[in-house]
Every structure is written in C-alpha cells, then in structure tokens.
C-alpha positions as CSV (number, residue, x, y, z in Angstrom):
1,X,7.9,-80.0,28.8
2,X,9.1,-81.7,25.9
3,X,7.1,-82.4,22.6
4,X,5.6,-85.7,22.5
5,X,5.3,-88.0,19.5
6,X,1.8,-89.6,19.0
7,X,1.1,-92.3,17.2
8,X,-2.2,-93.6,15.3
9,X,-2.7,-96.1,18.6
10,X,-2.8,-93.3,20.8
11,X,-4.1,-89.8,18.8
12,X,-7.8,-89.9,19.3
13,X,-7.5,-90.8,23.2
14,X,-4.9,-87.8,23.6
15,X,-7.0,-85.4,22.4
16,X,-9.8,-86.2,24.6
17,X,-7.8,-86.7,27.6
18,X,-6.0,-83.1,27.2
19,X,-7.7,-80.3,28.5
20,X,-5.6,-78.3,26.0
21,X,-3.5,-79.9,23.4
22,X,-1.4,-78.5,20.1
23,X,-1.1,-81.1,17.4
24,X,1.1,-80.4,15.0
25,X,0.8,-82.6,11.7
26,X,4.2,-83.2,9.7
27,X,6.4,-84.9,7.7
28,X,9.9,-85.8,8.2
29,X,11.0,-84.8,4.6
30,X,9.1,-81.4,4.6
31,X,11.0,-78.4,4.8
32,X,8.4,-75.7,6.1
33,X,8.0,-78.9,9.0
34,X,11.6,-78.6,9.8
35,X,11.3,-74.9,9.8
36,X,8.8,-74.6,12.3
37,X,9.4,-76.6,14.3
38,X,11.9,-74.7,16.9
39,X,8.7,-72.5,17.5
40,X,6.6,-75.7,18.3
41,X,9.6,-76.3,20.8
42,X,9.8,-73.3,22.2
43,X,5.8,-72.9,22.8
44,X,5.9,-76.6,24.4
45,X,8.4,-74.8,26.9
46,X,6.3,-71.7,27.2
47,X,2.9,-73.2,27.9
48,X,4.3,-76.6,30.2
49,X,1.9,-77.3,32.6
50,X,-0.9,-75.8,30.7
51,X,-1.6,-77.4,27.3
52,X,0.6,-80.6,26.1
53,X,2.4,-80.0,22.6
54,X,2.6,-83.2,20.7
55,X,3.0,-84.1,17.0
56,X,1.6,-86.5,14.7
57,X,4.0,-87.9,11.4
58,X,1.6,-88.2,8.6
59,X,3.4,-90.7,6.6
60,X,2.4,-92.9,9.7
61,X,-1.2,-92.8,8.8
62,X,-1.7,-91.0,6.1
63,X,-5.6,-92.1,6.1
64,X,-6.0,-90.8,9.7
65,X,-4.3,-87.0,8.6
66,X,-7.3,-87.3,5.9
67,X,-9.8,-88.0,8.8
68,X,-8.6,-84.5,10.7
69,X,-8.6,-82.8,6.7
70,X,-4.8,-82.3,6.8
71,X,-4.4,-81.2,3.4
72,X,-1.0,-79.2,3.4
73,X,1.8,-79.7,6.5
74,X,2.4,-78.5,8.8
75,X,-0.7,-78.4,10.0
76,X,-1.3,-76.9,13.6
77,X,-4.2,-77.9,15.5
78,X,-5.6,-76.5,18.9
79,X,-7.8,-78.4,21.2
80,X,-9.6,-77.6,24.0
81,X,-11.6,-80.0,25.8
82,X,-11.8,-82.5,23.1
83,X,-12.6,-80.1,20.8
84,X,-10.6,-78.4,17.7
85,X,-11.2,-74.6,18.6
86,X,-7.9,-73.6,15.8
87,X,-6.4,-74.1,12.9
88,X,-3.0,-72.7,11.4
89,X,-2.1,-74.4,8.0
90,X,1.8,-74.2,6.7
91,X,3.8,-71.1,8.5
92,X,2.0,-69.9,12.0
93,X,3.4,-66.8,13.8
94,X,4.0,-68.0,17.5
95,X,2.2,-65.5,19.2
96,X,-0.7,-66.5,17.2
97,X,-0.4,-69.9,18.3
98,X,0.2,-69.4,22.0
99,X,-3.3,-66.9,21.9
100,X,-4.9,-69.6,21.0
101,X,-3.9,-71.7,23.6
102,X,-5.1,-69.3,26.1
C-alpha cells in the first residue's frame, strides 16, 4: 500500500476512521524528512492491510502541526483507535516504528 497524502480537510477524520494509522509530519525542504522517508515507504509496504501510512506537509497548516505539538520534523505519530499511543521525533529506527504498530 502506498503512502497517502492528507490534507488539513481530511486529517482529524483519518485518524479516527483508521484502526491503526502512522502520521508522519514533514516538510518538503527538510533534509532528515527526505531521509526518512524510504523507511516510511518501506513500513507502508510492510504493514498493508494492517495500519494505513499517511503524511501530513506542515507548511500546509502550520497551525494544525501546532495543535498535534509538532515541534521538530519529522515527526512520527502512531494511532490506534483514535488515539496517539507513539511518538518518534526527528530520526526513528524502523523496527521501532513497526513495534509500535503492532
């Protein structure tokens, strides 16, 4: 499954409609973003028809990354039901991110 893009229309809704859902918050013109984000590829591939990886671009809505305290990107989220259940903040090792979408 590929990684979708969410928009500020459509952020809040996919997190409660997801049973499990990885949000990454980025930028386009941040480096460590770019860097990373062939993992978040990867795990979209790995967990596909378990969780839905999607990503959020901060200079969208920057007030909305405020409301979810995204102070540094990227900025991993998990949620689970609705609910944010991890956190990873700049570099995450992937097996770290896939346990916690177990």
């Amino acid at each position: 499954m590929a990684v979708i893009q969410l928009h500020s229309d459509n952020l809040k809704d996919t997190i409660t409609k997801e049973k499990v859902l990885l949000l990454d918050f980025y930028a386009d013109w941040c480096g460590d973003c770019r860097m990373m984000y062939p993992v978040i590829e990867e795990i979209s591939e790995e967990v596909a028809g378990n969780a839905v990886v999607a990503k959020f671009d901060i200079e969208e809505n920057i007030e909305l990354a405020h409301e979810f305290e995204v102070q540094k990107i990227p900025t991993i989220l998990v949620y689970k039901e609705g609910k944010e259940t991890a956190r990873f903040i700049e570099f995450a090792d992937k097996e770290d991110i896939l346990d916690a979408l177990k």
